[in-house]
C-alpha positions in Angstrom: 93.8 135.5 100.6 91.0 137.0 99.1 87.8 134.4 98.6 87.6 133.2 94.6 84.4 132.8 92.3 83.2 129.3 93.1 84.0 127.1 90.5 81.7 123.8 91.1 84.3 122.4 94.2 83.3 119.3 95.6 83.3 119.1 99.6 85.4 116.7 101.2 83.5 113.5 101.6 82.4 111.3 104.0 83.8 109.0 105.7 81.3 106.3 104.6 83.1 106.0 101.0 86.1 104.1 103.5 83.6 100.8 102.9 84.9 100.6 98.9 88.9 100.0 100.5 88.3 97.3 102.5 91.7 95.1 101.9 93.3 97.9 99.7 94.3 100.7 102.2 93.1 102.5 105.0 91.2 106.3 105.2 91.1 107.9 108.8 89.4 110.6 109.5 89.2 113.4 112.6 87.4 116.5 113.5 90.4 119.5 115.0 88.4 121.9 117.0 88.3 125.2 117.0 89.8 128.7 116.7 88.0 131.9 117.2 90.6 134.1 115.8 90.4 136.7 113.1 91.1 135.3 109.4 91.4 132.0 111.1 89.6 128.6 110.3 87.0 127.7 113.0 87.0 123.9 112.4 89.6 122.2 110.3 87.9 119.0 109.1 91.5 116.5 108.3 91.3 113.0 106.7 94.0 110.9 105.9 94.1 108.9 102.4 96.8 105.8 102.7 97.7 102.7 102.2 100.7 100.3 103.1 102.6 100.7 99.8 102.5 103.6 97.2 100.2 101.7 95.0 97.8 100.9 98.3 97.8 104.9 98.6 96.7 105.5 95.4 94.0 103.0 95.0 93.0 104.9 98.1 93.2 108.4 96.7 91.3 106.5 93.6 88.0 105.5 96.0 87.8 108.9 97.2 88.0 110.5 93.6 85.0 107.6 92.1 82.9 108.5 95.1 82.5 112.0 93.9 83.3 111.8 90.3 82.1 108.3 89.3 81.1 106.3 87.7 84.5 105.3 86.3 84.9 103.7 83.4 88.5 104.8 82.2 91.4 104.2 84.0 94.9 105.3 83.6 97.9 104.0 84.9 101.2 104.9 85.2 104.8 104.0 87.0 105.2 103.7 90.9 108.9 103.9 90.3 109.3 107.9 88.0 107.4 110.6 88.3 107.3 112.1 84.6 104.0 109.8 83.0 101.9 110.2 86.3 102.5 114.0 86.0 101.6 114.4 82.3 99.0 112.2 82.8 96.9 114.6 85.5 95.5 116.8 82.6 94.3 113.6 80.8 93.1 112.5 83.9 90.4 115.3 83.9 89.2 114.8 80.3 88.8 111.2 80.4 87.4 111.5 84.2 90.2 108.9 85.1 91.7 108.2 88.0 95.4 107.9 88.1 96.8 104.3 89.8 100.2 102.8 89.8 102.0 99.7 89.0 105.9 98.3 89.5 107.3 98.0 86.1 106.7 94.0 85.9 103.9 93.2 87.9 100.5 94.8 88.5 99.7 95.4 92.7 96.9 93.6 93.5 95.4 97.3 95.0 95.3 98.7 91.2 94.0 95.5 89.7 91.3 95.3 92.7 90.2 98.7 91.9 89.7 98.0 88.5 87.6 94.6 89.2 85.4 96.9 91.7 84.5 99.5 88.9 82.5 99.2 86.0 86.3 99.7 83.8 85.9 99.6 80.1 89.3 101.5 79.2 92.6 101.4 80.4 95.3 103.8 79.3 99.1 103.3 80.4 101.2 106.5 80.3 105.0 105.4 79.5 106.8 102.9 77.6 107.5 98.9 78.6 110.6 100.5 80.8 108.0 101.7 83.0 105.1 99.5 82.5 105.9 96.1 81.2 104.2 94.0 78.3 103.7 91.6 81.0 101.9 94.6 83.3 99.9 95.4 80.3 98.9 91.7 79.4 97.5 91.0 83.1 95.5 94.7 82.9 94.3 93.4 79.5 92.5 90.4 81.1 90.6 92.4 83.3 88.9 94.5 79.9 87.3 93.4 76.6 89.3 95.3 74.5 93.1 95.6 74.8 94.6 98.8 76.8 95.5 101.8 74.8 99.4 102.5 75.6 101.0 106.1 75.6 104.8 106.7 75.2 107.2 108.2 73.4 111.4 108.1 72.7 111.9 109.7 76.3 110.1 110.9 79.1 110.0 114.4 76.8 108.5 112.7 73.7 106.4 110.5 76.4 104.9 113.8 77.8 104.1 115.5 74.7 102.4 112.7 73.7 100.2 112.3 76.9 99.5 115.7 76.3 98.4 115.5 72.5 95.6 113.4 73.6 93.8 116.5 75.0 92.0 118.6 72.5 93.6 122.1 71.9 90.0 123.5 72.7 90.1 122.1 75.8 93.7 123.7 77.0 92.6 126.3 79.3 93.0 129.7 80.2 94.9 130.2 83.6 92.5 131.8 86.2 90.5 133.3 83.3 93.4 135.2 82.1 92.8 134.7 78.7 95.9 132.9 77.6 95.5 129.3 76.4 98.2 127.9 78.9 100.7 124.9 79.8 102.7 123.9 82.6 106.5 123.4 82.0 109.0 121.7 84.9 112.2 120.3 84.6 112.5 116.9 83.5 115.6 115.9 85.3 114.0 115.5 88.7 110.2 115.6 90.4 110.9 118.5 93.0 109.1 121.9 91.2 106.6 119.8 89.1 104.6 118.0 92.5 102.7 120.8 93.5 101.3 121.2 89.5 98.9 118.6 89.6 95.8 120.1 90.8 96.0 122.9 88.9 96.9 120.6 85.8 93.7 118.5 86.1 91.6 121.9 87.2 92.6 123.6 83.8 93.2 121.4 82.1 96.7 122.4 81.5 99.0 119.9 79.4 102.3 119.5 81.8 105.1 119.6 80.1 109.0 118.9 80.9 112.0 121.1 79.5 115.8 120.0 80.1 117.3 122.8 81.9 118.9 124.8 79.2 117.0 123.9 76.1 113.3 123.4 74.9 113.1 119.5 73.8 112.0 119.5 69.8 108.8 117.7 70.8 107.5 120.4 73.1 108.0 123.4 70.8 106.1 121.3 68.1 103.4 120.9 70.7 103.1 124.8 71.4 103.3 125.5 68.4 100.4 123.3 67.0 98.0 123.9 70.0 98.8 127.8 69.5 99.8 128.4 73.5 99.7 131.5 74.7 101.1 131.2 77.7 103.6 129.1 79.8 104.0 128.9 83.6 107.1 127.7 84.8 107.7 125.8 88.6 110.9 126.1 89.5 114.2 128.5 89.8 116.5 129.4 87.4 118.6 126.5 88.7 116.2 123.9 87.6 115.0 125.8 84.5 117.8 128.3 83.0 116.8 131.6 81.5 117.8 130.4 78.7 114.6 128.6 78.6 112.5 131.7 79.0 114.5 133.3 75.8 113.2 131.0 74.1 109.8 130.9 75.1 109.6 134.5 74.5 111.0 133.9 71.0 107.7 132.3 70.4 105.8 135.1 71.2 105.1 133.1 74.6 103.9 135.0 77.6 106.1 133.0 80.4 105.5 133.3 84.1 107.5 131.5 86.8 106.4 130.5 90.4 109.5 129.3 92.6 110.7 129.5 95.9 114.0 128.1 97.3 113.2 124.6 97.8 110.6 122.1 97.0 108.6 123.1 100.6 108.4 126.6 99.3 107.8 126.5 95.6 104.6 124.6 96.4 103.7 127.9 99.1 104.5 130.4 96.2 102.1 128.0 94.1 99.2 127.6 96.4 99.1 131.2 97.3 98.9 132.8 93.9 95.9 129.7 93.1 94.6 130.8 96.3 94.5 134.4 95.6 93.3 134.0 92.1 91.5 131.3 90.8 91.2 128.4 93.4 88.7 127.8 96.6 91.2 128.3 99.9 89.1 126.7 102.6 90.4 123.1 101.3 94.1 122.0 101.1 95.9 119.0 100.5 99.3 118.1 102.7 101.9 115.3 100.8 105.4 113.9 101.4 107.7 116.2 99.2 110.5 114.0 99.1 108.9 111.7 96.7 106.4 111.6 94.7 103.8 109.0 94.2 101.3 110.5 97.1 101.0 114.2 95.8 101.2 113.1 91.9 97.6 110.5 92.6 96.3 113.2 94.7 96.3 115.6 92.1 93.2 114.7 90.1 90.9 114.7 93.8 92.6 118.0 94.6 92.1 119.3 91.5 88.2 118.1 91.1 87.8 120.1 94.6 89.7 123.2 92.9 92.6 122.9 96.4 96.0 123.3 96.0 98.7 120.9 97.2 101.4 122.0 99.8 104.4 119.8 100.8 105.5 118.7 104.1 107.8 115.5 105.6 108.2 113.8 108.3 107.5 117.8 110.4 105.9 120.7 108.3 108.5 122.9 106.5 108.2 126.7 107.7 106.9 127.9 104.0 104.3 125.6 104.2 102.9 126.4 107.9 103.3 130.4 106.9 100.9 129.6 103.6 98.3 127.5 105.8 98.6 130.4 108.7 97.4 132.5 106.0 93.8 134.2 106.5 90.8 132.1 105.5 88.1 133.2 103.9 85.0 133.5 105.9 86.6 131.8 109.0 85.0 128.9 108.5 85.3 124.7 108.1 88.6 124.3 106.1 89.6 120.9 105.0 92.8 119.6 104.8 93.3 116.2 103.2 96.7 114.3 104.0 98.0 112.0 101.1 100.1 109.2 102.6 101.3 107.3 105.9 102.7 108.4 108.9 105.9 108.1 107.7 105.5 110.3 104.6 103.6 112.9 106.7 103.7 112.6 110.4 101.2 113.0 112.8 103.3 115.8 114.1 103.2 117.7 110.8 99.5 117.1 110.7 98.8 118.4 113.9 101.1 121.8 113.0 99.3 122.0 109.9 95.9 122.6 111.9 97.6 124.6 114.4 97.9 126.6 111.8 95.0 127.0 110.1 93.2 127.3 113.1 95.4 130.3 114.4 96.3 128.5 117.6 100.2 129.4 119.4 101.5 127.3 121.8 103.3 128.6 125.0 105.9 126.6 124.2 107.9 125.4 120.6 109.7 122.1 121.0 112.0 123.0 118.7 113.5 125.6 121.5 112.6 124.3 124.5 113.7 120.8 125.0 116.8 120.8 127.0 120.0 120.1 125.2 119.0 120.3 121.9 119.9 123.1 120.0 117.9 126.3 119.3 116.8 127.8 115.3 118.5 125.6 113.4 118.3 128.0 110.1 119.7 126.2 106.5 121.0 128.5 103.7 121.1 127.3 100.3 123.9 128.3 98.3 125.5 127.3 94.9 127.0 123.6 95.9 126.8 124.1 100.1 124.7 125.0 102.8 125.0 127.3 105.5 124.0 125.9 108.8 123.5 128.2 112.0 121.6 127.6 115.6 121.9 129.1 118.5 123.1 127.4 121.7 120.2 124.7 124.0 119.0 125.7 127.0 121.7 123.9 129.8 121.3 120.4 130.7 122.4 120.5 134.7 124.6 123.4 135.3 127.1 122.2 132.6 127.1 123.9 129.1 127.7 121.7 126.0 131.2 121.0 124.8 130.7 121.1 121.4 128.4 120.4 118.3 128.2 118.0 115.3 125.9 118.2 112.5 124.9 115.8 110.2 123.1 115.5 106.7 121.7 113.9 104.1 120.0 113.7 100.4 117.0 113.6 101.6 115.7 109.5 102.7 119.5 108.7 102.2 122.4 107.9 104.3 123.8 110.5 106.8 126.9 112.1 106.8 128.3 113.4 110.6 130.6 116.1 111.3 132.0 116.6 114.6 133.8 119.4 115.9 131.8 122.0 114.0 130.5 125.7 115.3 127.5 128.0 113.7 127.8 129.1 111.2 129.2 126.4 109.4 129.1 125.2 105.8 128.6 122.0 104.0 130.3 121.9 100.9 130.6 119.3 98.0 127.0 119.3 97.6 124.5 118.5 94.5 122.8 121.6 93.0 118.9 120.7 92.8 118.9 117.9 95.9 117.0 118.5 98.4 119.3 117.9 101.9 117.7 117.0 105.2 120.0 118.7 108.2 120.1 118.0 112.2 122.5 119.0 114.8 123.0 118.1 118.4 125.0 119.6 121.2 128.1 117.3 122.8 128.1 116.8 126.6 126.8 114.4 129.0 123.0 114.9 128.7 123.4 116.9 125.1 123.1 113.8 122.7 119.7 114.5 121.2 119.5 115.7 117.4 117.5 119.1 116.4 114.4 118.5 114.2 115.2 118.1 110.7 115.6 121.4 108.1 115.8 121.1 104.6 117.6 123.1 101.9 118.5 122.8 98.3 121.6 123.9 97.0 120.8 125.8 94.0 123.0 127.9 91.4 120.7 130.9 91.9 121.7 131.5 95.4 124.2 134.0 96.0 126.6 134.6 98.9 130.4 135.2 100.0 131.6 132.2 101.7 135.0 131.5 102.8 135.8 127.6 102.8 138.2 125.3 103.6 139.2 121.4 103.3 137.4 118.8 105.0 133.7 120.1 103.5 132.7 122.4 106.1 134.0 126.2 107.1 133.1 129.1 108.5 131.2 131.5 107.1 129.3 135.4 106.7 126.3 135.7 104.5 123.6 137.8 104.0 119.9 137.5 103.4 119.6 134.2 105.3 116.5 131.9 103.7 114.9 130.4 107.2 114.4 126.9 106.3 113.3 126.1 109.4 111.1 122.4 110.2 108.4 122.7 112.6 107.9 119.8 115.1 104.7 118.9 116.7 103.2 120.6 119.6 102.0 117.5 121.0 104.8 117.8 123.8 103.9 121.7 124.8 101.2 123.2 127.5 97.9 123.6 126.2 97.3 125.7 123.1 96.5 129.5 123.8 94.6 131.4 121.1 
């Protein structure tokens, strides 16, 4: 990735700012040494921002963002609960120098309204109507003001967004990486996978975010680029999420549209990163979130964003796309920073530590994926339009016995798991959502073959294309071609020592 013009990027902090959180949430905060190899990192400097709760998180993420941006006297907050206000609101969140903090939709967490006693808050802005932050919610942040707090919303989350976004002067919409075109963002507004990985570059612009259905432009946002005179639109997301249709009529406006998309969540956010990377953000800082929800990488946006790093996603182990963009060359082979939004259970240890490996250029001698015994080997997911193609190969022999079997079993991602016994690779799952992200696992049967693989994720999606033969029951055989790896790395905690 080739090194950008510096564009006033704040380095990560120190650790002293971790004073301001006492009782709110917790910031840890290690040193991963080091990595001689070409277009590698030679340090990789990784702190952890989280807190007990989503709202503990983001009061969190808040402290870190006043320590290098305050003081702060404006505050916005939003819903712990949807994703579309905290999203709009990142571009705000740059002009009014505000950080972004949640609430539940009928009482305040006492981590937002401790960060607002600690500051020297004047304003208060809530993004969304009383559906997602209450009268009641709005009365108690009231009493912690003179003044009353200014409220944003709109008929629906579309009206909602345009609305957020109208607070920004059209002056102030930016140019994306000083192309010349006065630009906005544009995701679909039926569900929070594409739009995560936005936010920094929304607050770095600023860029208003705004949210399309899939197959038609809302009336609201067309008014919006009409009167702000856009130039340009970038799209995040597939055709799935947002149609062509869309694009027509974007173009019909005389619209320049790009899109940046992969084939899941995971990999959108790599396509993302790489081209901010390559063209108008620093790449020796990155920021690492849960992408199977949102409030972590929505609040992280604004720090990201103020340090000009973009946001990749990972879960519970780091998604393939994501370790490929952070394996990446570094410019300078220097410190790089890498700033994890969230607990251990949004991003784990494990995913942390193959996040560095990364970075740093270090292989191991051994992948645990492969190499524990009796649990199968490559575990590859293919989307498709409604299924998934899942394939492995067979686990190295527990005793002298080879397994009897497999099963497989998955999920919507953080819900409740479906088994199959009695399956073979390749097999598909069928009856799935288009747009849902699925977590995957299978496990050999036989004595000594009970163990699950590490998880893969896929998203079915109605731009994939393949010939699959099916049958009752939701799972077949099948033949396709041009197999998308979507393959979960696990940590290397377990393996030899690193070898570089």
């Amino acid at each position: 990735m080739a090194r950008c013009p510096h564009h006033g990027r704040v380095r990560p902090l120190a650790a002293a700012a971790a004073a301001l959180l006492a009782g709110t949430a917790i910031v840890s905060t290690a040193v991963v040494a080091t990595s001689s190899t070409s277009g590698a990192a030679s340090r990789v400097d990784s702190n952890r921002l989280w807190g007990a709760d989503r709202y503990k998180t983001a009061a969190a993420t808040a402290e870190r963002y006043a320590a290098s941006a305050g003081p702060i006297e404006t505050v916005i907050v939003a819903s712990g609960t949807a994703f579309a206000d905290a999203l709009a609101a990142t571009p705000l969140s740059r002009v009014r120098n505000a950080p972004i903090l949640l609430s539940s939709p009928d009482v305040l967490p006492d981590a937002t309204r401790d960060f607002i006693k600690r500051h020297p808050v004047t304003d208060i802005i809530i993004a969304g109507g009383t559906k997602a932050v209450s009268s009641g919610v709005e009365a108690t942040l009231a009493g912690l003001i003179v003044g009353e707090p200014e409220r944003i919303d709109g008929a629906d989350r579309y009206g909602t967004v345009v609305n957020i976004a109208r607070q920004i002067e059209a002056a102030k919409v930016s140019d994306y990486c000083s192309d010349g075109r006065r630009t906005v963002l544009v995701a679909t507004g039926e569900q929070f996978a594409d739009a995560l990985a936005l936010s920094p570059l929304a607050f770095a612009g600023p860029h208003p975010v705004l949210l399309t259905r899939p197959d038609q432009l809302p009336a609201a946002l067309k008014e919006f680029l009409a009167d702000y005179r856009i130039e340009q639109v970038l799209i995040a997301g597939g055709p799935a999420a947002v149609t062509p249709a869309v694009e027509t009529e974007l173009s019909a406006l005389g619209i320049k549209v790009q899109r940046l998309w992969g084939q899941d969540r995971f990999e959108t956010a790599a396509v993302l990163a790489e081209a901010l990377a390559e063209g108008c953000f620093e790449s020796d800082e990155f920021g690492l979130a849960d992408g199977r929800n949102f409030p972590d990488a929505l609040v992280g946006g604004p720090l990201l964003g103020l340090r000009r790093a973009p946001l990749l996603l990972s879960g519970p182990s780091l998604p393939d796309a994501t370790r490929r963009t952070l394996a990446g060359p570094v410019p300078d082979a220097g410190v790089v920073g890498l700033t994890i939004f969230g607990g251990r259970q949004a991003v784990s240890d494990a995913a942390a530590a193959t996040a560095a490996d990364a970075l740093l250029g270090v292989k191991r001698t051994c992948d645990p994926r492969t190499d524990a015994a009796g649990v199968p080997r490559e575990v590859t997911v293919q989307p498709l339009d409604g299924s998934l193609v899942v394939r492995w190969k067979a686990p190295a022999t527990v005793g002298s016995a080879p397994p009897t079997g497999y099963r497989l079993r998955y999920r919507p991602a953080g819900g409740q798991w479906t088994t199959v016994d009695n399956v073979n690779s390749p097999s598909t799952i069928a009856g799935l959502r288009n747009v849902v992200l699925y977590e995957v696992q299978v496990a050999a049967t036989g004595s000594g073959y009970e163990a699950w693989s590490p998880s893969s994720y896929a998203t079915p999606s109605e731009a994939a294309t393949a010939t699959v033969s099916s049958r009752s029951g939701g799972l077949a055989g099948a033949t396709a071609t041009g197999a998308v790896r979507q393959v979960a790395y696990s940590a290397a905690a377990k393996c030899p020592p690193a070898i570089r």
